[in-house]
C-alpha positions in Angstrom: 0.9 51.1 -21.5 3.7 52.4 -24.0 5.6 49.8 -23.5 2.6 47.0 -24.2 1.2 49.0 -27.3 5.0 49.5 -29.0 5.8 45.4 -27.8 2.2 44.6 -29.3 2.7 47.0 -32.5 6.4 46.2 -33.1 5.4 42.3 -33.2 2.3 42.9 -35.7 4.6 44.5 -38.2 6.8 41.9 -38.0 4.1 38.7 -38.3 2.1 41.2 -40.6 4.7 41.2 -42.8 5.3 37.3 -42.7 1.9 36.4 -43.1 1.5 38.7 -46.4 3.8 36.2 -47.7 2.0 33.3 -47.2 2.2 30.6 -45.0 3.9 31.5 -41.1 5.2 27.8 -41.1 9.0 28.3 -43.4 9.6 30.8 -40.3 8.9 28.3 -37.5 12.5 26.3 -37.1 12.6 24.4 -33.3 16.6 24.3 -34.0 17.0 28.0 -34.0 14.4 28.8 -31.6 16.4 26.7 -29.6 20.1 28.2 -30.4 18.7 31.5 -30.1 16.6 31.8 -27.1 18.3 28.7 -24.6 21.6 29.7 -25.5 21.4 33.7 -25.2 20.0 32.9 -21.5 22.9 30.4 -20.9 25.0 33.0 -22.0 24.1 35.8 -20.3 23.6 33.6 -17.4 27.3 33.5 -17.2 27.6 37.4 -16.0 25.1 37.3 -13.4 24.3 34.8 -10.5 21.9 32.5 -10.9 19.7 34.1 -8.0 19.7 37.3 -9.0 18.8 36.5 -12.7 15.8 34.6 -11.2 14.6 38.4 -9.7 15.6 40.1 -12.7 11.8 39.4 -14.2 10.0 40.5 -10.9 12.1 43.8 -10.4 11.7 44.5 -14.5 7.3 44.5 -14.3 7.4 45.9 -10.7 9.2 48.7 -11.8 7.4 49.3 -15.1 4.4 48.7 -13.6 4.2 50.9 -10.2 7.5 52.8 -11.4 6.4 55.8 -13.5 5.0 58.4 -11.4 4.3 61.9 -12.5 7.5 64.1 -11.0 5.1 66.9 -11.0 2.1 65.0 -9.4 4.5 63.4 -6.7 5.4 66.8 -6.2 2.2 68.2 -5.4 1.2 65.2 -3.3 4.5 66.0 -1.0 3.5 69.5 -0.7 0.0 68.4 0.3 0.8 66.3 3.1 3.5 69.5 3.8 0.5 71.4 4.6 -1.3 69.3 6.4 1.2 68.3 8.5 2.3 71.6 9.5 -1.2 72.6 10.2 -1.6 70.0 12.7 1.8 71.0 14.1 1.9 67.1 15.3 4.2 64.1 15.3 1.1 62.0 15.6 -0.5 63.9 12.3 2.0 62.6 10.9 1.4 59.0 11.9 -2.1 59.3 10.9 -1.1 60.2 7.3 1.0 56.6 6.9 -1.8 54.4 5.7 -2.7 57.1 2.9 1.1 56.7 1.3 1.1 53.1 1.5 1.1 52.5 -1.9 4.5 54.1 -2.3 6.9 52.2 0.5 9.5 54.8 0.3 7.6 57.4 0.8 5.9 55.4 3.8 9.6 54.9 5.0 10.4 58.7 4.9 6.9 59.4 6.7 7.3 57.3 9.5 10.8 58.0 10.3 9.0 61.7 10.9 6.5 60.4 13.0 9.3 58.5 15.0 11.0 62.0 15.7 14.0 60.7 14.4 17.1 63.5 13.7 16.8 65.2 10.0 20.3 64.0 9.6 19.4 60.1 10.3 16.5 60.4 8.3 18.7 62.2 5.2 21.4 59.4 5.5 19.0 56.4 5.9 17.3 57.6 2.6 19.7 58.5 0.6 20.8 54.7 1.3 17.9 53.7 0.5 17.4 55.4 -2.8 21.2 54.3 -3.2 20.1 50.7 -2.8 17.0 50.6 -5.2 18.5 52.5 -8.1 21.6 50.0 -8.1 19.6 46.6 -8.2 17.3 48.4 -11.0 20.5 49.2 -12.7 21.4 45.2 -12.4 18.4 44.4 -13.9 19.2 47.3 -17.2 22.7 45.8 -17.1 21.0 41.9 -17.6 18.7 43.2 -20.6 21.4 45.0 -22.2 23.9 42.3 -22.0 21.0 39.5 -23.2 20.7 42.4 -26.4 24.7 41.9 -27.0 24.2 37.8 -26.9 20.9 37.6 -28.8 22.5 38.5 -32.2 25.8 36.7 -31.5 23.7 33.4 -30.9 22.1 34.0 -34.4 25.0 34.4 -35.9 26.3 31.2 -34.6 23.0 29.3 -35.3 23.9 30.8 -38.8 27.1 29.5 -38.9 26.2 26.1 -37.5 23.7 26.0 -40.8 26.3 27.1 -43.5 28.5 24.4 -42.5 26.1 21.9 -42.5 24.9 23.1 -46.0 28.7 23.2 -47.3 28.5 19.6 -46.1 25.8 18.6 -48.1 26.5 19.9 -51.5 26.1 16.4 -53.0 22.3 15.9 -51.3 20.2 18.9 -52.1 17.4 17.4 -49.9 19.7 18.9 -46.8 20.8 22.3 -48.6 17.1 23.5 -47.9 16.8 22.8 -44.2 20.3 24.0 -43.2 19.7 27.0 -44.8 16.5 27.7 -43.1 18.5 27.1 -39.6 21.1 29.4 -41.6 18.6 32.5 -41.9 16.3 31.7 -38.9 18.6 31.8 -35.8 19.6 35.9 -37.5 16.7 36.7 -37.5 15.3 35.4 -34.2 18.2 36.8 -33.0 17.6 40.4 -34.3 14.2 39.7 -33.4 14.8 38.8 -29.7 17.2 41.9 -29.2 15.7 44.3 -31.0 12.1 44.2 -30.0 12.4 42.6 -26.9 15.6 43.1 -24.5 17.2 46.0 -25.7 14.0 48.3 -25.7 13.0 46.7 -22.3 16.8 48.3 -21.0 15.7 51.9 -22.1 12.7 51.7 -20.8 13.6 50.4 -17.4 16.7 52.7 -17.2 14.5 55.7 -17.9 12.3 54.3 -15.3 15.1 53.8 -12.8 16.0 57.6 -13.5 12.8 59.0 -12.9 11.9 56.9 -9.9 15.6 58.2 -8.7 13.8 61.7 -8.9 10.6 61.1 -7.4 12.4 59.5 -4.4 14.7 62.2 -3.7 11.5 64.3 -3.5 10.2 62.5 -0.8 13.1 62.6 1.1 13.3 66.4 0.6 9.6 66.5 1.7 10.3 64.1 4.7 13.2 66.4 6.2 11.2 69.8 5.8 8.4 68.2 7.5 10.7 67.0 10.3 12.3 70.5 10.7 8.2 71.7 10.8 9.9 74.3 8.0 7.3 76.6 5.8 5.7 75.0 3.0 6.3 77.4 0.5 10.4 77.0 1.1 9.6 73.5 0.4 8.1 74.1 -2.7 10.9 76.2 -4.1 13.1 73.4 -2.8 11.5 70.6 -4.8 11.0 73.0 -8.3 15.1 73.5 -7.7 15.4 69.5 -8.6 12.4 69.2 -10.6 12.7 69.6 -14.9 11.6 73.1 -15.9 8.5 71.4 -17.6 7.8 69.9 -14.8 7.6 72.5 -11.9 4.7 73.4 -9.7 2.8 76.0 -8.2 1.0 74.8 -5.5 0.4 78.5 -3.6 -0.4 81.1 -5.9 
C-alpha cells in the first residue's frame, strides 16, 4: 500500500498545486503528452525486446503485489512446518502440507521436491537456480524502469527544444510565440513528471522487492534441505537467524 498512498500523494501535490492556480487546462498540451510519453516508450523500447517489455507490467504488480513478505514471518512459518514435519517423521507429511503453501510457488517447489525424496544436493542446486532465475527477470524489469527514468527527461528536453525553435521561428507572429512555448515548458515538465513520480520510484521499489523476495526464498530452501535431512529444528532456526537482519530474527523455542 506504500507504494499506492506515496503514487496517490505525490500526484495531489502536484495537481494541488496546479489547480491553486487556476484553471488545469494551460497544463493540458496533446503535443507534449505525446513527445513525452510515445516517444520515451519507443525509446526505451529500443534496449529491450519487444516481448519481454510486454511482461515487464505483469512481473512489476506481481511482484509488488504478492512480493513483500515479512522475512521474519516467512521465517516462523518455515520453522512451523519444520516441526511438524519432523513430528510426523514422514515423506507423506510432507505431501500433505503442499496445498497449505500454495500461495507461495517456491516454497511449494522446495516442499515437494521433499516429499519426492529427492537428494539434499538436487534439491539445493534446483533452487538455488530457481531463485537465480526469478531475481534476474525481476532485475530486467528494474533495469526497463530505470532506463524509461533516463529517457523520460531527455524526451522533455527535446519536446522543449522542438518548441524553442518553433518560437524563434515565429518572432514576427506573436499569435504562435504562446503555443510553442507552452509545448516549450510542458514536455520538461511531463518529463520530470513521468520519471520522477512514476518510473524511477517504481525501480526502487521493485529492486527492494527483488532483494527481499531473494531473502525469503533462500529461507525456504534452507528450510526445505533441513527437512529433507529430518535435521533438528532448533539447528534450523539458528541457521535461518544466521541470514536473517538482526531486527529481523526469531525465536521460535524459548
Amino acid at each position: 500500500m506504500s507504494t499506492v498512498i506515496g503514487m496517490i500523494l505525490a500526484f495531489a501535490l502536484v495537481i494541488g498545486a496546479i489547480l491553486m492556480g487556476g484553471s488545469p487546462l494551460p497544463f493540458i498540451n496533446v503535443e507534449s503528452i505525446l513527445i513525452v510519453v510515445l516517444g520515451t516508450i519507443a525509446v526505451t523500447a529500443i534496449s529491450f525486446p519487444l516481448s519481454e517489455m510486454l511482461t515487464i507490467p505483469y512481473h512489476v504488480f506481481t511482484l509488488l503485489r504478492h512480493g513483500q513478505r515479512d522475512p521474519a514471518a516467512e521465517a516462523v512459518k518455515v520453522l512451523r512446518l519444520a516441526v511438524e514435519a519432523r513430528k510426523e517423521n514422514d515423506v507423506l507429511a510432507v505431501e500433505r502440507m503442499l496445498p497449505r503453501v500454495k500461495d507461495t510457488p517456491f516454497l511449494a517447489k522446495a516442499m515437494q521436491l521433499v516429499a519426492d525424496a529427492t537428494p539434499v544436493e538436487e534439491i539445493e542446486q534446483i533452487m538455488r537456480r530457481e531463485a537465480g532465475t526469478t531475481s534476474a527477470r525481476h532485475m530486467r524489469a528494474v533495469d526497463f524502469l530505470r532506463r524509461a527514468g533516463d529517457v523520460a527527461p531527455a524526451m522533455g528536453l527535446i519536446g522543449t527544444l522542438i518548441g524553442l525553435v518553433r518560437m524563434l521561428g515565429n518572432l514576427d507572429n506573436p499569435a504562435e510565440i504562446g503555443p510553442s512555448m507552452a509545448v516549450a515548458l510542458l514536455t520538461t515538465l511531463y518529463g520530470a513528471v513521468l520519471a520522477h513520480l512514476i518510473f524511477i520510484p517504481l525501480a526502487a521499489k521493485t529492486e527492494h522487492c527483488t532483494t527481499e523476495e531473494a531473502l525469503v526464498n533462500n529461507l525456504y530452501a534452507i528450510g526445505a534441505t533441513s527437512m529433507r535431512r529430518q535435521e533438528n529444528p532448533r539447528r534450523l532456526e539458528m541457521l535461518l537467524n544466521t541470514i536473517l537482519p538482526p531486527a529481523k530474527r526469531v525465536v521460535f523455542f524459548k
